[in-house]
Backbone as JSON Lines, residues from 0, in Angstrom:
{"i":0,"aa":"X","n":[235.58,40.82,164.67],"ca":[236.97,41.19,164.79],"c":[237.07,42.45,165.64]}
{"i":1,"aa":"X","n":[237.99,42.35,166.45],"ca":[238.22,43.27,167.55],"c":[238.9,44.27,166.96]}
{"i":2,"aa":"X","n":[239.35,45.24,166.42],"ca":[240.41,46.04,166.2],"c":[240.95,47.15,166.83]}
{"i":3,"aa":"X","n":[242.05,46.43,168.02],"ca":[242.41,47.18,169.0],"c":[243.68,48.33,168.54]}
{"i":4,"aa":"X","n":[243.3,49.33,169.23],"ca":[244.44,50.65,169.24],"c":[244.42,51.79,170.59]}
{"i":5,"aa":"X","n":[244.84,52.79,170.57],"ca":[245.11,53.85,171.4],"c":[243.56,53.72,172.34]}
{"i":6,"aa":"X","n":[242.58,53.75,171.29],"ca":[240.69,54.37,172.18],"c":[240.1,53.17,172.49]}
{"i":7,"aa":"X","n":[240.84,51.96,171.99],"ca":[240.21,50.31,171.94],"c":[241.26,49.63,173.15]}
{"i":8,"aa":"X","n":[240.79,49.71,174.28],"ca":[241.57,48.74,175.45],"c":[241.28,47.8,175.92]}
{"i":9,"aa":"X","n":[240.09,47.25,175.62],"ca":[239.85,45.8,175.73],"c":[240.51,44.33,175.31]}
{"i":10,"aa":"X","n":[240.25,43.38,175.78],"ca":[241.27,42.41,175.37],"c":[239.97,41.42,174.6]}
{"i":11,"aa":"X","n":[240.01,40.86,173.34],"ca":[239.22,39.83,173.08],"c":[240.18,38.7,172.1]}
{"i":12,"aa":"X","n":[239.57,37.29,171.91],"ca":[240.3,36.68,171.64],"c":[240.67,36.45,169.97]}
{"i":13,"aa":"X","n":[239.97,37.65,169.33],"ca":[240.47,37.63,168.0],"c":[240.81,39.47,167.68]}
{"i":14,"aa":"X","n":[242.06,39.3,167.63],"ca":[242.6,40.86,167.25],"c":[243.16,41.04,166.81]}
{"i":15,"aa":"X","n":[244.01,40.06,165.46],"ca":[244.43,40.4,164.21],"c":[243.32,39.54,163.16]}
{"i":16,"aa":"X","n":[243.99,39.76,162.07],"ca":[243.45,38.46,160.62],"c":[244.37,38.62,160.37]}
{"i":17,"aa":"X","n":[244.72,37.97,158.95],"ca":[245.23,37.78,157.88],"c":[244.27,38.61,156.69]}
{"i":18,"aa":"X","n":[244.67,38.43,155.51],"ca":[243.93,38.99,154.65],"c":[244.79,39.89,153.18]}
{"i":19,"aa":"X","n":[245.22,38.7,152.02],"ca":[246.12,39.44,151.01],"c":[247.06,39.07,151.46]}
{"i":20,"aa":"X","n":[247.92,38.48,152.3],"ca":[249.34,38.34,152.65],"c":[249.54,39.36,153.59]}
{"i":21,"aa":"X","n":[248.41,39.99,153.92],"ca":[249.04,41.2,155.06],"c":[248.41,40.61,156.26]}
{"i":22,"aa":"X","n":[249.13,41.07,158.01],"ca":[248.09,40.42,158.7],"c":[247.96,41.96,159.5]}
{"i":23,"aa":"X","n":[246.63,42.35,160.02],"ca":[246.06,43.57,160.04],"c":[245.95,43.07,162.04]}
{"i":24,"aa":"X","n":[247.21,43.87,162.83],"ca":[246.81,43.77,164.11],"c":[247.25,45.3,165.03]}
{"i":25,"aa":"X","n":[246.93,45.22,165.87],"ca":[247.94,46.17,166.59],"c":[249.14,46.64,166.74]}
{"i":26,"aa":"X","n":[249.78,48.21,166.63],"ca":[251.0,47.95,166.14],"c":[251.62,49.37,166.54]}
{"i":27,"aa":"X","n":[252.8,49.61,166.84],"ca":[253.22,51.16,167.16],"c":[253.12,51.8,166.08]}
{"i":28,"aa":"X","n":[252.8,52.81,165.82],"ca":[253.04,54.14,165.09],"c":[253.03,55.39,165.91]}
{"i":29,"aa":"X","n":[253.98,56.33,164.77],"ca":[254.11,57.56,164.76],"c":[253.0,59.15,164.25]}
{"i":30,"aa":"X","n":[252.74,59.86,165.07],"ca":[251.75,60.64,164.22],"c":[252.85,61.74,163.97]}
{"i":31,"aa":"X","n":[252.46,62.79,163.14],"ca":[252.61,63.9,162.87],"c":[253.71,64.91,163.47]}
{"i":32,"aa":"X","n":[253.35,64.7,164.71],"ca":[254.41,65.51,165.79],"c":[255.39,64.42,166.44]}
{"i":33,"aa":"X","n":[255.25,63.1,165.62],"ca":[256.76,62.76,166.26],"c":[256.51,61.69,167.39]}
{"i":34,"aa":"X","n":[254.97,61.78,167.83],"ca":[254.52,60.9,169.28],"c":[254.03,59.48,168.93]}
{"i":35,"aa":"X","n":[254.71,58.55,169.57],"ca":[254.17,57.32,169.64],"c":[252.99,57.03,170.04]}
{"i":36,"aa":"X","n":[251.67,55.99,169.09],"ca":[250.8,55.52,170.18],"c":[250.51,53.66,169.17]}
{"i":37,"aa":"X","n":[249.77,53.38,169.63],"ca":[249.11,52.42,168.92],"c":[248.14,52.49,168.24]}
{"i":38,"aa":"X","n":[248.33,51.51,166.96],"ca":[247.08,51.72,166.04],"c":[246.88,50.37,165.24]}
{"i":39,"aa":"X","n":[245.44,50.06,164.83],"ca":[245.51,48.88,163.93],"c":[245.96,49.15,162.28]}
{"i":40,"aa":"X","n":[247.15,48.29,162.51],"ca":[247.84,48.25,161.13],"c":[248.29,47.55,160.12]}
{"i":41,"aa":"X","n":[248.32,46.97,159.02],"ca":[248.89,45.67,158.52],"c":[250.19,45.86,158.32]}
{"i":42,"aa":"X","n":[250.86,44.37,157.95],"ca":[252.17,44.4,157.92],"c":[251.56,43.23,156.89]}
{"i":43,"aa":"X","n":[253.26,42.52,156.74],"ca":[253.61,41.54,155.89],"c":[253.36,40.6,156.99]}
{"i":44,"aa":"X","n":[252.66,39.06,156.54],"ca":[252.43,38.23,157.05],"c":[253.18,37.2,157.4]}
{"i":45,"aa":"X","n":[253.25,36.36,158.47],"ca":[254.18,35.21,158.99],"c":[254.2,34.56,158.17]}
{"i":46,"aa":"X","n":[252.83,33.93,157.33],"ca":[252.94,32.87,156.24],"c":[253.88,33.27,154.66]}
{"i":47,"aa":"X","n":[253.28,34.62,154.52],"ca":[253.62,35.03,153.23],"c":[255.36,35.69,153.73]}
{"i":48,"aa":"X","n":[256.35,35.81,154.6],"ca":[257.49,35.73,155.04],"c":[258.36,34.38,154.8]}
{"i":49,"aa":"X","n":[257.42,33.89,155.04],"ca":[258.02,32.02,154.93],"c":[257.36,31.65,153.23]}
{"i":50,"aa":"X","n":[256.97,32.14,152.76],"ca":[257.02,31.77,151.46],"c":[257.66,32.39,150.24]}
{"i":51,"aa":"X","n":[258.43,33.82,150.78],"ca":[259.56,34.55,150.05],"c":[260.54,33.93,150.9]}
{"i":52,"aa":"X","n":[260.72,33.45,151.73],"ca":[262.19,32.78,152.23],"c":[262.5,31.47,151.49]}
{"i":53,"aa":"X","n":[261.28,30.91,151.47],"ca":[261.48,29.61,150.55],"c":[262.32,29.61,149.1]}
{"i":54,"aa":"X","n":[261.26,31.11,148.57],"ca":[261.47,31.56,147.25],"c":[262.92,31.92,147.19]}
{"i":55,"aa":"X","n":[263.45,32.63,148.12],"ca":[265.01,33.24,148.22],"c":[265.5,31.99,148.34]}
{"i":56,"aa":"X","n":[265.55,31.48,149.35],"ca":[266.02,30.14,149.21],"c":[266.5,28.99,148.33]}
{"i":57,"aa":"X","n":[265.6,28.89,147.2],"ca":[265.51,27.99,146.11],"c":[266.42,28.64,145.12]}
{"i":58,"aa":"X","n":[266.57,29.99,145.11],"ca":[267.49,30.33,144.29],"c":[268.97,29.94,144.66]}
{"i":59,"aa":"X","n":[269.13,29.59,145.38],"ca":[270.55,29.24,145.91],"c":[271.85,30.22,145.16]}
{"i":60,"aa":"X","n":[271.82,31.12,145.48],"ca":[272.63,32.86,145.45],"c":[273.78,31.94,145.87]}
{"i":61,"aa":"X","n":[274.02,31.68,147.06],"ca":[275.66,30.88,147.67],"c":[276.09,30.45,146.01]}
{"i":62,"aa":"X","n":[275.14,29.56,145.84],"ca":[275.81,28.5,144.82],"c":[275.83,29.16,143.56]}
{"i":63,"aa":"X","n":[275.63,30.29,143.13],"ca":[276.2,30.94,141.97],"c":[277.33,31.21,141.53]}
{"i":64,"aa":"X","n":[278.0,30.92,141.83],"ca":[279.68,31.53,141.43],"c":[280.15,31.43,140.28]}
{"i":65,"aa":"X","n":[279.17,30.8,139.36],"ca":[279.47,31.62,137.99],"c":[278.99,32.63,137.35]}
{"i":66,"aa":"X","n":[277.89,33.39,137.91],"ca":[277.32,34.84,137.94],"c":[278.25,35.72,138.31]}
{"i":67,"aa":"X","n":[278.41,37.11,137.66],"ca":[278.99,38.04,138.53],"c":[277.76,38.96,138.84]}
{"i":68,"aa":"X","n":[278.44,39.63,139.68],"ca":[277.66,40.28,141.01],"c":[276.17,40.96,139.99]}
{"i":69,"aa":"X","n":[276.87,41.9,139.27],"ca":[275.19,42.16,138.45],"c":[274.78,41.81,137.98]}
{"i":70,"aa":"X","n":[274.82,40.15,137.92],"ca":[274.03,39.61,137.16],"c":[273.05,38.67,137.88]}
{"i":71,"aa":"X","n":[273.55,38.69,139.34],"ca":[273.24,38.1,140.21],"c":[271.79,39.23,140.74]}
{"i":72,"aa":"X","n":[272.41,41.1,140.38],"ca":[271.33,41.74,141.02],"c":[270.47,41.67,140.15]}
{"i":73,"aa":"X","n":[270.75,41.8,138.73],"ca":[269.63,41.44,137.94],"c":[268.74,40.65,138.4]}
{"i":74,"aa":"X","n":[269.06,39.5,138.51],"ca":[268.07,38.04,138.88],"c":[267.22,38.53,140.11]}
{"i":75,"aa":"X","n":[267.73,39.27,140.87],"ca":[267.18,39.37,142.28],"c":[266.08,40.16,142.74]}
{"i":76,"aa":"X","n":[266.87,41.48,141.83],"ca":[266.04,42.13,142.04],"c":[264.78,42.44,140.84]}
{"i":77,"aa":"X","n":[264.5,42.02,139.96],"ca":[263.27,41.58,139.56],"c":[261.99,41.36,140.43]}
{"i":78,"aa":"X","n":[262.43,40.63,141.83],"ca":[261.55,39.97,142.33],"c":[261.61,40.63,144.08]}
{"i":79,"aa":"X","n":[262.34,41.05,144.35],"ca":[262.73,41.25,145.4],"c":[262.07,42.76,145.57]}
{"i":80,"aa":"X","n":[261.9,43.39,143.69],"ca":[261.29,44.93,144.04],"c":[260.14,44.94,144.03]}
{"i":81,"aa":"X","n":[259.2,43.2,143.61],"ca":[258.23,43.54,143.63],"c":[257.59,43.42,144.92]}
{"i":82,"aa":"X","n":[258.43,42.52,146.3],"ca":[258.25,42.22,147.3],"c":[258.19,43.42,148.12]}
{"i":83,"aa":"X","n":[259.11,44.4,147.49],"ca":[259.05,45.5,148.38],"c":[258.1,46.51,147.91]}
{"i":84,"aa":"X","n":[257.76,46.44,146.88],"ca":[256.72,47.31,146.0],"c":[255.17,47.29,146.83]}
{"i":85,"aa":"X","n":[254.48,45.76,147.33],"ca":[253.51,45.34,147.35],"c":[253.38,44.61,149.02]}
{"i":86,"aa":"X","n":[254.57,43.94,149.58],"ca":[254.35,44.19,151.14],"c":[255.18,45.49,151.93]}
{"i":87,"aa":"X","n":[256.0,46.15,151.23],"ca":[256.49,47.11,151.5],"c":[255.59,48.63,151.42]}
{"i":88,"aa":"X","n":[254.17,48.62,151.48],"ca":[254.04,49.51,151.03],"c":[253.46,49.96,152.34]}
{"i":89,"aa":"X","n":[253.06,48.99,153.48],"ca":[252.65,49.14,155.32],"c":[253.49,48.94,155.67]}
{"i":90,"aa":"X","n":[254.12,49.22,157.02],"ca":[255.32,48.54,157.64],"c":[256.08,47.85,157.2]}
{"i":91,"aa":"X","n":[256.95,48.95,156.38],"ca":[258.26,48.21,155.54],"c":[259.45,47.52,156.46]}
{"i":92,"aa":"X","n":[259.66,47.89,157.48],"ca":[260.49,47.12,158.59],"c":[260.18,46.06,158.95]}
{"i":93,"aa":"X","n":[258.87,45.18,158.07],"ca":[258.48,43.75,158.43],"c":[259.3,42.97,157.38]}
{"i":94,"aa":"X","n":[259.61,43.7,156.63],"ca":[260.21,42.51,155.63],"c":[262.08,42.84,155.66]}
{"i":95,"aa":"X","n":[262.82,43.83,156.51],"ca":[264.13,43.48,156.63],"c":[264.56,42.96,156.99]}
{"i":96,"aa":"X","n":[264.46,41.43,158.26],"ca":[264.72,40.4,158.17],"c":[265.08,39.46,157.22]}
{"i":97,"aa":"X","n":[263.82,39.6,156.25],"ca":[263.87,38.36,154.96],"c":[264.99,39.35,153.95]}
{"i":98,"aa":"X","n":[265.19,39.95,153.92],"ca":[266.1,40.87,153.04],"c":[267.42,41.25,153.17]}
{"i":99,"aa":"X","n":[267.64,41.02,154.64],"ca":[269.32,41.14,155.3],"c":[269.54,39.0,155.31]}
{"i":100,"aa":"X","n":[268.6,38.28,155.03],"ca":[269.04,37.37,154.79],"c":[269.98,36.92,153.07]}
{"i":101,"aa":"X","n":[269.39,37.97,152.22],"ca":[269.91,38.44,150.66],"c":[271.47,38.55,151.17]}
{"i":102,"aa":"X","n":[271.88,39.51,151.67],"ca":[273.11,39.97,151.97],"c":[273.87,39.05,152.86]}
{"i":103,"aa":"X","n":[273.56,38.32,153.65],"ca":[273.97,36.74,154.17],"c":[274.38,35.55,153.05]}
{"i":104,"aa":"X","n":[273.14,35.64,151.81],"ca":[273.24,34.6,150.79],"c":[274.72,34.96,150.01]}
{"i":105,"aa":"X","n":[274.6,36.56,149.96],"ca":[276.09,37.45,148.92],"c":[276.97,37.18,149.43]}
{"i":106,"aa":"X","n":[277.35,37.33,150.89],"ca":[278.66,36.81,151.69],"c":[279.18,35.51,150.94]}
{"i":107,"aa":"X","n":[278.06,34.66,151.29],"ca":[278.14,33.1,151.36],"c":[278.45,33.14,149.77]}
{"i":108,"aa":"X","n":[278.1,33.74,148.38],"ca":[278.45,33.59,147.47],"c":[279.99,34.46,147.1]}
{"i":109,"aa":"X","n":[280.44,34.75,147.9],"ca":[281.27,36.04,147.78],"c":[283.09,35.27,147.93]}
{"i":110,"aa":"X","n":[282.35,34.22,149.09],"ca":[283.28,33.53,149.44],"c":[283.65,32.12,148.74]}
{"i":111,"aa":"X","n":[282.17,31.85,148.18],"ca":[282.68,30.75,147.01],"c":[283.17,31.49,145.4]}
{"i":112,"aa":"X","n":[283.03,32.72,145.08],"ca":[283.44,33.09,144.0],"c":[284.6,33.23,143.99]}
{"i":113,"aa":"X","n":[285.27,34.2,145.24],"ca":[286.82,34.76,144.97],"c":[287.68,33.84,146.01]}
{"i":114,"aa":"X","n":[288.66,33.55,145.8],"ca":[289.4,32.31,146.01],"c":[290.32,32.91,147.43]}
{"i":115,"aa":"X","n":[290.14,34.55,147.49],"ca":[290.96,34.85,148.5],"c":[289.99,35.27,149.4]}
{"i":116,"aa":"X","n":[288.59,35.09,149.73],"ca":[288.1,35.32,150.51],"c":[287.29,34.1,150.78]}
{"i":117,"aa":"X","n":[287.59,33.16,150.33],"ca":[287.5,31.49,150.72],"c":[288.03,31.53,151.99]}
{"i":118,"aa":"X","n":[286.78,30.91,152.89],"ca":[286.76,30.44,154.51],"c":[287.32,31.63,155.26]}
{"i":119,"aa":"X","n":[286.66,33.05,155.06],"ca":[287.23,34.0,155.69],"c":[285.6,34.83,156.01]}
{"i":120,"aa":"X","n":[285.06,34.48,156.56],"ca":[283.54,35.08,156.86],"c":[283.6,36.6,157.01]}
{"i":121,"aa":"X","n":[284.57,37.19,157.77],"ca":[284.88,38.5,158.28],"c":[285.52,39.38,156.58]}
{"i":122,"aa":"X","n":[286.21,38.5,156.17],"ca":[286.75,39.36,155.18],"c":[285.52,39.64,154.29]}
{"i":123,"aa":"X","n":[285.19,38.88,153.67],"ca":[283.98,38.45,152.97],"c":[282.92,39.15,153.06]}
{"i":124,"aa":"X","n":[282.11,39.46,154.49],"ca":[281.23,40.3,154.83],"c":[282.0,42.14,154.47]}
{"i":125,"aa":"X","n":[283.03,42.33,155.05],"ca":[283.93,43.59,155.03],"c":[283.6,43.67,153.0]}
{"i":126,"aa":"X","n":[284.23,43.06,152.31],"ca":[283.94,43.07,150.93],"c":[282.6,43.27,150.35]}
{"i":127,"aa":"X","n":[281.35,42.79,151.33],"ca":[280.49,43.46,150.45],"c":[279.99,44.85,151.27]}
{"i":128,"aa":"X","n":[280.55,45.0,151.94],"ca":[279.93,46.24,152.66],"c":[280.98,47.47,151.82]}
{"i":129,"aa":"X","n":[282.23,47.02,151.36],"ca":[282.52,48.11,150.49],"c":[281.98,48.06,149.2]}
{"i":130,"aa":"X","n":[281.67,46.79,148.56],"ca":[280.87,47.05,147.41],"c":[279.58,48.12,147.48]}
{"i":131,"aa":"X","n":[279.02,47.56,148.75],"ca":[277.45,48.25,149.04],"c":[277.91,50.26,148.92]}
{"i":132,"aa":"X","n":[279.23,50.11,149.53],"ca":[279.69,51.92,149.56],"c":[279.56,52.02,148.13]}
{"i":133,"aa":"X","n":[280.26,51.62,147.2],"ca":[280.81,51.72,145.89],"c":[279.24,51.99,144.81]}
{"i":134,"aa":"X","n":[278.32,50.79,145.23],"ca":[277.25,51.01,144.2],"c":[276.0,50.57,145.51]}
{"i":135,"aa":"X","n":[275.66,51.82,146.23],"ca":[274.51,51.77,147.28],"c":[273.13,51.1,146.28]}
{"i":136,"aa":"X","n":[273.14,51.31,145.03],"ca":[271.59,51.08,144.31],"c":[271.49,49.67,143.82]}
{"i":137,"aa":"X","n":[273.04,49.15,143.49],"ca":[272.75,47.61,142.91],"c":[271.83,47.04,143.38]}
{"i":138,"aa":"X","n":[271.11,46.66,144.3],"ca":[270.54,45.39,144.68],"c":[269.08,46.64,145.21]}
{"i":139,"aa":"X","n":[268.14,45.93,145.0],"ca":[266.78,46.91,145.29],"c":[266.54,46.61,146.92]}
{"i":140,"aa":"X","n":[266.92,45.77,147.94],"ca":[266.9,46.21,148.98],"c":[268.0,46.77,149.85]}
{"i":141,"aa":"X","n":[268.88,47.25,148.76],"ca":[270.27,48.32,149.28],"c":[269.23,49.8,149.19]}
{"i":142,"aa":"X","n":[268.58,49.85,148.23],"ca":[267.85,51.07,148.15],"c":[266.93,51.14,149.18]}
{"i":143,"aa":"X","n":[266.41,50.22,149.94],"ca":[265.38,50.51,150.85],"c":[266.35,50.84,152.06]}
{"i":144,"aa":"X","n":[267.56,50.26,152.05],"ca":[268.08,50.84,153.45],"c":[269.07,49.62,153.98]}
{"i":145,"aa":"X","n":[268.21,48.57,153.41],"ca":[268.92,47.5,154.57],"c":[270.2,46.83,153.56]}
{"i":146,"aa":"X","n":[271.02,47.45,153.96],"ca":[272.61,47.59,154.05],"c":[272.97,46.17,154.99]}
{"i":147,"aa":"X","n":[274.44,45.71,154.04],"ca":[275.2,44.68,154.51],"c":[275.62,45.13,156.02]}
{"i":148,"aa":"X","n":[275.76,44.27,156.96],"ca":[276.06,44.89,158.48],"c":[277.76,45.15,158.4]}
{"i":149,"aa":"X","n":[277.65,46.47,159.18],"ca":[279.1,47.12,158.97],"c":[279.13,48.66,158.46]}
{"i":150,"aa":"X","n":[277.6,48.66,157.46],"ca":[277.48,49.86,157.14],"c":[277.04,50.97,157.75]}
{"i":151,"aa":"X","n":[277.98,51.65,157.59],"ca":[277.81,53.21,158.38],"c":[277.17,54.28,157.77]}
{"i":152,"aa":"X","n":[275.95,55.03,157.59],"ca":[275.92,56.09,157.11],"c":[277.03,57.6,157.06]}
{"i":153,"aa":"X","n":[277.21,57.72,155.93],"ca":[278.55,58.91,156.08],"c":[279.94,58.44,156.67]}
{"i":154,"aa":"X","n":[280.63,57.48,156.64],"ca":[281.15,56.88,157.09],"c":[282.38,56.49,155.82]}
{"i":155,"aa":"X","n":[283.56,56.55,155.6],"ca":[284.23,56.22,154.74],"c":[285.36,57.5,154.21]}
């Protein structure tokens, strides 16, 4: 295994793995003073991404609408903190994709729960981004950052 970075400039034809659900390749980072270079690093893996999407998935969040909202974070985040606990602990920006898809599922349930934000995508999204103002901690990947889109830091 090749493990290319900043002092490693060669090209060979194996320069990541896999290994634990993490896959260990080349990757930007930051040092100390703020300067970008490259370094070999793990992240969360393509496979193990597609097998918490599945997992999010199967829960079918849309189709809850007889849950209310914290009971919905209850369920979620159980599982969602341990995702961030354990691939979140290298390059946590690998898994906000699969996690701003959470806040896609809330819309989509947001709009089958309340009867006035039925077939209104815009309103719907706007509604949870003021919930997200109201209680930033409900949901354990509101705490990591990744906020319903709309949200403004300091903003309100």
């Amino acid at each position: 295994m090749y493990c290319k970075d900043d002092g490693r400039r060669a090209t060979y034809a194996n320069e990541r793995f896999d290994f634990l659900g993490y896959t260990f390749r080349a990757r930007r980072a930051k040092n100390k003073f703020g300067e970008y270079f490259v370094n070999f690093l793990p992240a969360v893996s393509d496979d193990a991404l597609k097998e918490m999407g599945r997992e999010l998935r199967s829960w079918r969040i849309n189709r809850r609408s007889d849950r209310a909202l914290d009971e919905l974070a209850q369920m979620v985040n159980i599982v969602v903190q341990g995702w961030i606990n354990y691939y979140g602990r290298f390059y946590r920006t690998g898994l906000h994709p699969l996690l701003s898809r959470i806040n896609e599922y809330l819309v989509r349930w947001a709009k089958g729960k309340y009867e006035r934000l039925h077939g209104h995508w815009h309103r719907a999204k706007q509604w949870l981004v003021r919930v997200a103002r109201r209680e930033p901690r409900l949901f354990a990947h509101w705490r990591l950052g990744v906020m319903p889109k709309g949200w403004a830091m300091g903003a309100g």
